[in-house]
DRENMAR-515274 format. One record per residue (C-alpha): residue in three letters; x negated, y, z. Coordinates in Angstrom, 2 decimals. Example, Ala and Ser with C-alpha at 12.3 -4.5 7.8 and 13.67 -1.06 7.14 Angstrom:
2
  residuo       c1       c2       c3
      ala   -12.30    -4.50     7.80
      ser   -13.67    -1.06     7.14
END
This chain:
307
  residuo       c1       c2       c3
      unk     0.00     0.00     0.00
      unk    -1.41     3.44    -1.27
      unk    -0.40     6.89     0.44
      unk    -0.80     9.98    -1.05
      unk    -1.17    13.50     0.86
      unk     1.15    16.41    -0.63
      unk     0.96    20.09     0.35
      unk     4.20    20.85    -1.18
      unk     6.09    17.49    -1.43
      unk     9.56    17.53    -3.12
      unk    12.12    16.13    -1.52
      unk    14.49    12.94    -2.22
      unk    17.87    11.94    -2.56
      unk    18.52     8.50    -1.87
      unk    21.69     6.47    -2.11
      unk    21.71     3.19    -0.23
      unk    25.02     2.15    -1.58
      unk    24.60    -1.76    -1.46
      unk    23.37    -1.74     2.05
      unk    26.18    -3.12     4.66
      unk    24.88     0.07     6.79
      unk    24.74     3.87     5.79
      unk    20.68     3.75     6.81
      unk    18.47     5.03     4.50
      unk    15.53     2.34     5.89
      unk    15.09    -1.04     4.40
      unk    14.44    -3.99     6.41
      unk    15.62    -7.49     6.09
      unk    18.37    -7.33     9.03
      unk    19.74    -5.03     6.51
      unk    21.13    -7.48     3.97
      unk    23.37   -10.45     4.22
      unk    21.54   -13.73     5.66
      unk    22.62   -15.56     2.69
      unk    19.51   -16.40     0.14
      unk    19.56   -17.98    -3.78
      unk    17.03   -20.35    -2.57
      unk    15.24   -20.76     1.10
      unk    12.09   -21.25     1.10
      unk     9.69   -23.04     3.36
      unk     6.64   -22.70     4.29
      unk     4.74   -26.19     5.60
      unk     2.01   -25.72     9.02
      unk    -0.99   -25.78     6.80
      unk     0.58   -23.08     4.58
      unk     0.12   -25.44     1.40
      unk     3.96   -26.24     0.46
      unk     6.91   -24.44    -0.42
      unk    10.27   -25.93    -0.09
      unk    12.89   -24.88    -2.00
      unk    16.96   -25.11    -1.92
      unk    19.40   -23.67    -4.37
      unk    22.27   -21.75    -3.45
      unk    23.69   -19.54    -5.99
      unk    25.20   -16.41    -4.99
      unk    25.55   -13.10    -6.78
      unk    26.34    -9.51    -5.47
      unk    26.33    -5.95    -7.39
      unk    24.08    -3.56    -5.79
      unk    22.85     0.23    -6.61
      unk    20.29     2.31    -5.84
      unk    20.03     6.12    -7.13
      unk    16.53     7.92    -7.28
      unk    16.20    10.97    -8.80
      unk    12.75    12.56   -10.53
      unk    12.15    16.27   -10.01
      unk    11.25    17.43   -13.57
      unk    13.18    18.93   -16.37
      unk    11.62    16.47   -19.21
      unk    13.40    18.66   -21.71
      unk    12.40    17.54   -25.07
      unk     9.72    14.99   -24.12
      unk    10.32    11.74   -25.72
      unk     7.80     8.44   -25.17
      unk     7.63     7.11   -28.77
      unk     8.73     3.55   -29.46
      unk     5.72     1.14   -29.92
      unk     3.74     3.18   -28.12
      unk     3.13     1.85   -24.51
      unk     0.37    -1.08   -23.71
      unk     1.43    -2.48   -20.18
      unk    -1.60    -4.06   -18.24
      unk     0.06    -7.17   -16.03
      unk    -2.44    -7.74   -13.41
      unk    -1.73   -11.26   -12.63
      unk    -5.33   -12.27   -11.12
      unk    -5.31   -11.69    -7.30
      unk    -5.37   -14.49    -5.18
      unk    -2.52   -13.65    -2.74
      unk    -4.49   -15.34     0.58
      unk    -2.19   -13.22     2.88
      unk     1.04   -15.88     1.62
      unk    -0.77   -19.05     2.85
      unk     1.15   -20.94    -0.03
      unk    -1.21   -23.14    -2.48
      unk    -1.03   -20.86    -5.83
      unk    -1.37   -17.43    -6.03
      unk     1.93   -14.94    -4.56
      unk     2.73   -14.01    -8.22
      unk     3.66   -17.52    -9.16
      unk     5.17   -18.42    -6.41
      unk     9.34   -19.10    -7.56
      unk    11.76   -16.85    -6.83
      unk    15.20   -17.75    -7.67
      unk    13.61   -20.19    -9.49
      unk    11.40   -18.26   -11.74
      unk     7.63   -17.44   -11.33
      unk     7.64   -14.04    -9.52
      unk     5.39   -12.21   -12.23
      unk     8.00   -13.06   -14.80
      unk    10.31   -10.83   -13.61
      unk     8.58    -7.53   -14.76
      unk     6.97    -9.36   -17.84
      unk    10.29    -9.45   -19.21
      unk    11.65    -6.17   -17.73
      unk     8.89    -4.75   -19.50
      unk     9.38    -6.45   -22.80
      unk    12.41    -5.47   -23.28
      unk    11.92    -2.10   -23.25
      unk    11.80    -0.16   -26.53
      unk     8.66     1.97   -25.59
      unk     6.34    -1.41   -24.97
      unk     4.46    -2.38   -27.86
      unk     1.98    -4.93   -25.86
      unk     1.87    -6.52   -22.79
      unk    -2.18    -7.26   -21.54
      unk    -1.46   -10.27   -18.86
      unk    -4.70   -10.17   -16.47
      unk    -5.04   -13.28   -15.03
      unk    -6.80   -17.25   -14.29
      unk    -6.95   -19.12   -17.23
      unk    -5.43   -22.11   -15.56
      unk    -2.50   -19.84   -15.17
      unk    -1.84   -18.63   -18.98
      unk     0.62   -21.17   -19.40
      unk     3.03   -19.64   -17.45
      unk     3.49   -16.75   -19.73
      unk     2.67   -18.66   -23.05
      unk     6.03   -20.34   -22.33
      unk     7.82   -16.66   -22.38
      unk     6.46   -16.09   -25.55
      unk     9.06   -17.10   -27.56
      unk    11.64   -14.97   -25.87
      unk    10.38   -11.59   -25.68
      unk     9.45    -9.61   -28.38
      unk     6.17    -7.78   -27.68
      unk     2.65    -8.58   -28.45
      unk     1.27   -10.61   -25.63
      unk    -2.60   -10.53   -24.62
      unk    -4.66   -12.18   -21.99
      unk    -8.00   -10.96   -20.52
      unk    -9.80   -12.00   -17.43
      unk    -9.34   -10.54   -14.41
      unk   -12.69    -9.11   -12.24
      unk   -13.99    -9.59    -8.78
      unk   -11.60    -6.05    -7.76
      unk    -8.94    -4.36    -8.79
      unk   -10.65    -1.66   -11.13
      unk   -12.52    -4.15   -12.82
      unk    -9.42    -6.16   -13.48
      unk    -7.72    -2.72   -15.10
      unk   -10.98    -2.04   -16.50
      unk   -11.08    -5.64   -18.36
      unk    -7.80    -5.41   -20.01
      unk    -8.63    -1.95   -20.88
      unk   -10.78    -2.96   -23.60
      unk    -7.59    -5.52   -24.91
      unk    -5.42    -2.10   -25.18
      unk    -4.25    -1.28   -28.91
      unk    -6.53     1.39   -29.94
      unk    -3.72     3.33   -31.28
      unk    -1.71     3.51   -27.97
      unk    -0.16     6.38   -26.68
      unk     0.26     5.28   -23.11
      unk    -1.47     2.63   -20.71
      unk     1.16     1.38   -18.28
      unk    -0.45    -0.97   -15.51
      unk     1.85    -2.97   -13.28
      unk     0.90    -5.31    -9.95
      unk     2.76    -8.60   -11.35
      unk     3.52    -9.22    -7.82
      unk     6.26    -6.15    -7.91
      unk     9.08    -8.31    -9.59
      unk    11.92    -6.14    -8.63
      unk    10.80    -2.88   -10.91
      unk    13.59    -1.24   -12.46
      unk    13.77    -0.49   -16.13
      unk    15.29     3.06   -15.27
      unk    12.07     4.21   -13.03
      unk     9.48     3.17   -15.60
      unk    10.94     5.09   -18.29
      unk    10.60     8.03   -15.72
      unk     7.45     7.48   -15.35
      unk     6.18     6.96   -18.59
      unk     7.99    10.09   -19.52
      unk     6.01    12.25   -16.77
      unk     2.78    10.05   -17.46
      unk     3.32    11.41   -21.30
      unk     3.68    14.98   -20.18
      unk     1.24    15.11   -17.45
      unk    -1.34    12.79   -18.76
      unk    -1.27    10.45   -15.55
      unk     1.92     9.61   -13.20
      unk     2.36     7.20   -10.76
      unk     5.99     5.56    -9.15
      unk     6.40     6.49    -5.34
      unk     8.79     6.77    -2.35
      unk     8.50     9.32     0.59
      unk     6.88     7.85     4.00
      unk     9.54     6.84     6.55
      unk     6.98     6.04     9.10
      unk     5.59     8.09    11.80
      unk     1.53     7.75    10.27
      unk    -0.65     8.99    12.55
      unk    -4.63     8.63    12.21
      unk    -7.10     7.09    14.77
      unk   -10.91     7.27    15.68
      unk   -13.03     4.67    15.38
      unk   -12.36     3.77    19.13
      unk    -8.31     3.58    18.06
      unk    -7.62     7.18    19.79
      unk    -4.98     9.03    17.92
      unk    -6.47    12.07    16.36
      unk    -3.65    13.81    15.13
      unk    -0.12    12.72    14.08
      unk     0.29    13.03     9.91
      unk     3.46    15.64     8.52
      unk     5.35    12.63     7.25
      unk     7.22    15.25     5.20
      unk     4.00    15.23     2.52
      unk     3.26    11.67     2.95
      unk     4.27     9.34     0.07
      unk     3.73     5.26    -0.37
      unk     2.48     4.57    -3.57
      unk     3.47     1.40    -6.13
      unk     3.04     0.69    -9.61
      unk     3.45     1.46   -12.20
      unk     0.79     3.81   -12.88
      unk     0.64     5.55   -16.20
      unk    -2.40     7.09   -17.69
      unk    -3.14     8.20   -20.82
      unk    -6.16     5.92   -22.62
      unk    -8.27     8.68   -23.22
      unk    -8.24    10.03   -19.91
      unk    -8.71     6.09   -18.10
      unk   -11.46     5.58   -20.48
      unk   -13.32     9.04   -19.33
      unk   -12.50     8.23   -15.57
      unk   -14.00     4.87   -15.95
      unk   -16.67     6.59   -17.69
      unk   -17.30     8.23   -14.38
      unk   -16.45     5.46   -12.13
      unk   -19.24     2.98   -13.80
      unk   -21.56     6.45   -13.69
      unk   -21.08     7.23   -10.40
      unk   -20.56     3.62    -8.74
      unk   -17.16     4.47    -7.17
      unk   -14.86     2.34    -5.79
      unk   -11.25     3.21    -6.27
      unk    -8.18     1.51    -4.70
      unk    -5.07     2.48    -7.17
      unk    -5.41     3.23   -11.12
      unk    -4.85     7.09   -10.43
      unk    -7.50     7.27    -8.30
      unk    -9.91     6.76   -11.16
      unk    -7.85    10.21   -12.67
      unk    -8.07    11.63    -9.77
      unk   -12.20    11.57    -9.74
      unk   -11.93    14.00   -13.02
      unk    -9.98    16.36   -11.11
      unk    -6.97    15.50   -13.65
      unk    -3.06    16.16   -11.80
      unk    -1.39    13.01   -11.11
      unk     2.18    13.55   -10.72
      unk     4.37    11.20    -8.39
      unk     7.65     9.81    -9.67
      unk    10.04     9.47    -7.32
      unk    10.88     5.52    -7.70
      unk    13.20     3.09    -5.20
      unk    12.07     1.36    -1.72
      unk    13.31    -1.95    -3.69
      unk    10.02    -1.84    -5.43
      unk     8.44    -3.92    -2.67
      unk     5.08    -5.86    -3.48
      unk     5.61   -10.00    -2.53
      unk     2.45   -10.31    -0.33
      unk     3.66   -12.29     2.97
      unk     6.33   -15.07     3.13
      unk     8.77   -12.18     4.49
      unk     8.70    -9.79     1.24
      unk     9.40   -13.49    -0.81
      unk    12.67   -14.00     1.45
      unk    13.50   -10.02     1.43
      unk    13.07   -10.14    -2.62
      unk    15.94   -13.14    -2.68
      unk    17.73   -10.85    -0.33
      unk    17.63    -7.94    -3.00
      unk    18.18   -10.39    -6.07
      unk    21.29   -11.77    -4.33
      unk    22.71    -9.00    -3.73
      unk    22.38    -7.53    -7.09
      unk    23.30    -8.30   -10.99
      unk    20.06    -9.14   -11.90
      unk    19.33   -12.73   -13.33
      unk    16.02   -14.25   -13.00
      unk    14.04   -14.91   -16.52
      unk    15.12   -17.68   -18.72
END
């Protein structure tokens, strides 16, 4: 989880509409305890049991952007998504990576593979990932209608962006990278962000701190309590424009720099980012809770997992 500073944060507008309470925070006693599937997780960590139960609610969520994009249109064709698909998810204890773990029956980074692919702006989806784990998306293939790519992922997170850089279409307009293990992306918020990522040259998806954040010495003393008000968590996806990742890379290799989000590297070149105000169901699957709280939010909504 990023979290980005503002001096003069916008505010947000949020409608929890499918939430049996009126609270604006998401946690799992906030949804129904029914699930599509329950899943189990064995002593040793190294099984997950699975048990169908099909339910489906409707479910809606309104975020709303702060800029006037006027005439500013993302052309179609023109958007390479980077999939990172490589990390080794060690925090789940199961015995595969979190992103292809099944949820509601469907290998988690499926989910935004095909919410991406169906999206008129994609042109080419760059899957980052294990070799031993291509197969997963090879069998997608056939029913999505982008260009798919693999690359090999690196030893950390910039040098996985960094590898399916060089697979982008040289003729791209916009380089869209996504953590495969956010499956619950909505195709609404990325054409927001592509669309501020177009007209600011890098943009990022985001949802204002709830938190009290407050930071600590070395010796765990509180220091000073953070203004929560200019405090937001970031998530992906993060568009840059390909001539402006290449030159912070550029820099990054130069330099030796370690960076721990995509903008970061756009940030070293003293480039604006701009935050897109996206939706708190845009959770990353890293522990056995987010898996269960991501059946929670697929139950309750219209969404179908991939076929």
């Amino acid at each position: 989880m990023g979290l980005l500073l503002f001096n003069n944060a916008p505010t947000c507008s949020i409608s929890t509409q499918f939430f049996p309470s009126k609270s604006t925070h998401v946690t799992a006693n906030s949804f129904p305890s029914f699930s599509h599937f329950h899943v189990s997780f064995s002593s040793s960590g190294q099984k997950v049991g699975l048990r169908r139960r099909a339910r489906v609610r409707t479910y809606g969520i309104k975020c709303s952007a702060k800029v006037d994009y006027g005439s500013a249109v993302v052309n179609e064709k023109s958007v390479s998504v980077i999939l990172l698909a490589g990390g080794k998810g060690k925090r789940m204890g199961a015995s595969m990576p979190k992103q292809y773990l099944p949820l509601l029956g469907q290998p988690i980074a499926l989910y935004s593979l095909h919410t991406f692919s169906r999206m008129i702006e994609v042109k080419e989806i760059v899957v980052v990932c294990d070799p031993s784990y291509k197969d997963i998306f090879e069998e997608a293939i056939d029913k999505i209608n982008v260009d798919l790519k693999f690359t090999l992922p690196g030893k950390e997170r910039q040098d996985s962006v960094y590898s399916g850089l060089q697979a982008v279409d040289l003729n791209s307009e916009l380089v869209c990278i996504h953590d495969s293990a956010r499956p619950l992306v909505r195709s609404g918020d990325v054409e927001k962000v592509l669309k501020d990522g177009w007209l600011i040259g890098a943009a990022v998806l985001g949802v204002p701190v709830k938190a009290t954040i407050k930071e600590a010495n070395s010796d765990s003393y509180v220091v000073k309590t953070l203004d929560r008000k200019t405090l937001w968590e970031m998530q992906t996806p993060q568009v840059i424009k390909p001539e402006l990742l290449r030159k912070g890379f550029e820099l990054v290799h130069r330099e030796g720099l370690e960076v721990t989000d995509d903008v970061s590297i756009v940030e070293h070149l003293k480039h604006p980012v701009y935050v897109t105000e996206g939706c708190y169901t845009n959770i990353k699957v890293t522990t056995p809770d987010d898996l269960l709280l991501a059946e929670r939010i697929l139950n309750m909504s219209s969404v179908e997992p991939p076929k």
